[in-house]
C-alpha positions in Angstrom: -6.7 1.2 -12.3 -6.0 -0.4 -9.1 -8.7 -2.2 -7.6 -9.2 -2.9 -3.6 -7.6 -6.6 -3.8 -4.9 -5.4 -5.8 -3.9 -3.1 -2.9 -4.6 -5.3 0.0 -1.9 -7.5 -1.7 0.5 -4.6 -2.0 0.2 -3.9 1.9 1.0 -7.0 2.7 4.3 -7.7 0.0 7.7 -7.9 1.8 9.9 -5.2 0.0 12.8 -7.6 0.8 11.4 -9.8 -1.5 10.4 -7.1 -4.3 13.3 -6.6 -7.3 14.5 -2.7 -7.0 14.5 -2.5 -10.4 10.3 -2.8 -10.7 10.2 -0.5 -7.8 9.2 3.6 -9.2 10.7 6.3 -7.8 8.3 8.7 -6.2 10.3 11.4 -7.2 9.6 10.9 -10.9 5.8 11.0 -10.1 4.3 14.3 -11.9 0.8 15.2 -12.0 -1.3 17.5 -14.1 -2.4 20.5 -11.9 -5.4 21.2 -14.0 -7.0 17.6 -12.7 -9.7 17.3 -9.8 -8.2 15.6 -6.2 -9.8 12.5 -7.0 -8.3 12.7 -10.7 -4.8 13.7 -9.3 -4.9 10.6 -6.7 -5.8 8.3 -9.6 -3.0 9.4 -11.9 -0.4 9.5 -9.1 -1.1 5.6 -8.2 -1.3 4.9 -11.9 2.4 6.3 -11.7 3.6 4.8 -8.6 2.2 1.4 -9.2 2.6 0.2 -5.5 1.9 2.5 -2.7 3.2 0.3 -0.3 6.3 0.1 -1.6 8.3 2.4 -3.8 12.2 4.1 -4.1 12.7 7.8 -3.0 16.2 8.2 -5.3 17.9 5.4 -4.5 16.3 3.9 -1.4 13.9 1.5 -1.2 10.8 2.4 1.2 7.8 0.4 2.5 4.8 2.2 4.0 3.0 0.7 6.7 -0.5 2.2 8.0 -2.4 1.6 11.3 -5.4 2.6 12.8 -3.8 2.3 16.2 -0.7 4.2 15.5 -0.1 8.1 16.5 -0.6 10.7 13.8 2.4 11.5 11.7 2.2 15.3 12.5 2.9 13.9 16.5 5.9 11.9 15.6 7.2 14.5 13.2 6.7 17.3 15.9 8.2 15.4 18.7 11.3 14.4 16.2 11.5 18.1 15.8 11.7 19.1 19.3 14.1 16.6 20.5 16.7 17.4 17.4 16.1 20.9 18.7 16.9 20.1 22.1 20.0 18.0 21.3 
């Protein structure tokens, strides 16, 4: 299992300098439905390996996460509304 130092050096790897070919894609992530939250969260990390960074299909994506920063649900609605608009 992935312990707290583990991650801590995860958030701070460039993806840049990460080989595609050890990134997992999220996509292939499956989970048993019949596990509790904290069970399900376990087994999805196990999978993924590096939350931080990761493919979704062919892309390479890095996750960044700030106390600071607005709320995903206000950038995704505002995104919305301005494709809307346009």
């Amino acid at each position: 299992m992935i312990n707290s130092k583990q991650l801590s050096q995860m958030s701070r790897q460039d993806i840049k300098e990460i080989k595609k070919e050890t990134l997992i894609d999220i996509s292939t992530i499956k989970t048993d439905s019949t596990l509790t939250q904290e069970q399900k969260i376990i087994a999805f990390l196990e999978q993924l390996k590096n939350p931080y960074c990761f493919l979704c299909g062919n892309t390479p994506v890095r996750v960044c996460y700030s106390d600071q920063a607005p709320a995903l649900e206000e950038i995704l609605t505002k995104f919305f509304i301005q494709l809307k608009q346009s």
